[in-house]
C-alpha positions as CSV (number, residue, x, y, z in Angstrom):
1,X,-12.1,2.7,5.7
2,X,-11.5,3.5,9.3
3,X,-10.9,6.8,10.4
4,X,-6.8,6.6,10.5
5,X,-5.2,9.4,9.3
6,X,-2.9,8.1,7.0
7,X,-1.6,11.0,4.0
8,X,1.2,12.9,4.5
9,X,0.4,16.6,4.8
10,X,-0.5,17.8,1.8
11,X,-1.5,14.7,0.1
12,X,-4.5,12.8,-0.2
13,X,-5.6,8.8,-0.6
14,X,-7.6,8.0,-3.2
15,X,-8.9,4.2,-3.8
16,X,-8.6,2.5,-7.2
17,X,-9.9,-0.7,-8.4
18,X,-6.8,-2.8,-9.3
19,X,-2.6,-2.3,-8.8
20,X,-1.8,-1.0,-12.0
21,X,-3.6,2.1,-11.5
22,X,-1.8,2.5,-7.6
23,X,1.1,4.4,-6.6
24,X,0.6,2.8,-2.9
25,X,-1.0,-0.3,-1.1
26,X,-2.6,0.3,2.0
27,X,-3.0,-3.1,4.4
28,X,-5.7,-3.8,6.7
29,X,-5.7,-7.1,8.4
30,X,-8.6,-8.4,10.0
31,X,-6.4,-9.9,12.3
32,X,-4.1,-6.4,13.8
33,X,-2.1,-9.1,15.8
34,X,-0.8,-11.3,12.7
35,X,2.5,-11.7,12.4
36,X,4.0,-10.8,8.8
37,X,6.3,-8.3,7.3
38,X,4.1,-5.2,7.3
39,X,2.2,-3.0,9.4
40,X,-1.1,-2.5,9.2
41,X,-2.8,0.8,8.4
42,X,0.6,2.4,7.0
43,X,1.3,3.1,3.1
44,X,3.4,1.0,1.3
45,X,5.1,2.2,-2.3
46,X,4.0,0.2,-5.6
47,X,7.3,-0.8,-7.4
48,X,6.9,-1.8,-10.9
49,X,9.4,-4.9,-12.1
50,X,9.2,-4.3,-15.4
51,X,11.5,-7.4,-16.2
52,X,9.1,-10.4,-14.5
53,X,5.8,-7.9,-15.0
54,X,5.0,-7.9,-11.4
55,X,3.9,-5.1,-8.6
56,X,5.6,-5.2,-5.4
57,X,6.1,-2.9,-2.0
58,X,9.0,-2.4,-0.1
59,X,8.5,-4.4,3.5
60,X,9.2,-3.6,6.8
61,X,12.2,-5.3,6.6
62,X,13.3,-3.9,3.3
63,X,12.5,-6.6,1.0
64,X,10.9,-6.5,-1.7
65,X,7.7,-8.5,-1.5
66,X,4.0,-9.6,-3.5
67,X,2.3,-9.7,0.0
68,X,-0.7,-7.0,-1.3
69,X,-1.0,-10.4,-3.3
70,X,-2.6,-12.3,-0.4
71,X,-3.2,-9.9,2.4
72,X,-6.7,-7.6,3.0
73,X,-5.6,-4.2,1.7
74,X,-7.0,-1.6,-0.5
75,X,-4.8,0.1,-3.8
76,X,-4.8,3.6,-3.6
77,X,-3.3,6.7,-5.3
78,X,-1.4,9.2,-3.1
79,X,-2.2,13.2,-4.6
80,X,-1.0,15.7,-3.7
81,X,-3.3,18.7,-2.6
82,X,-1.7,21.9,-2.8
83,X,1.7,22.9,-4.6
């Protein structure tokens, strides 16, 4: 990953394997430039619909969206490190 820091204070990013085990997707476009509906290097929520069994984020533009479908990104679990 590239030396962004992204956690909030007190929390740290873990990377997982697949969106079931995520709490967040972070996107990373090869591309910074591209235009879509999210920005890159910023932490997006995983939403569960349990109704069509799908995974989605809240965009920039408050939509709900399955762009971590298509887009470079890595899943990650937020933590928090001190209570």
């Amino acid at each position: 990953m590239k030396q962004f820091r992204i956690e909030p204070r007190g929390f740290i990013c873990r990377e997982v394997k697949t969106v079931e085990e995520a709490t967040h997707w972070f996107p990373a476009f090869e591309n910074p430039y591209e235009d879509c509906e999210v920005t890159p290097y910023q932490l997006y929520r995983i939403f569960h619909d349990r109704y069509d069994d799908e995974f989605l984020i809240m965009d920039d533009h408050n939509n709900f969206s399955l762009i971590h479908l298509w887009h470079i990104g890595r899943y990650v679990v937020l933590e928090e490190t001190w209570k």
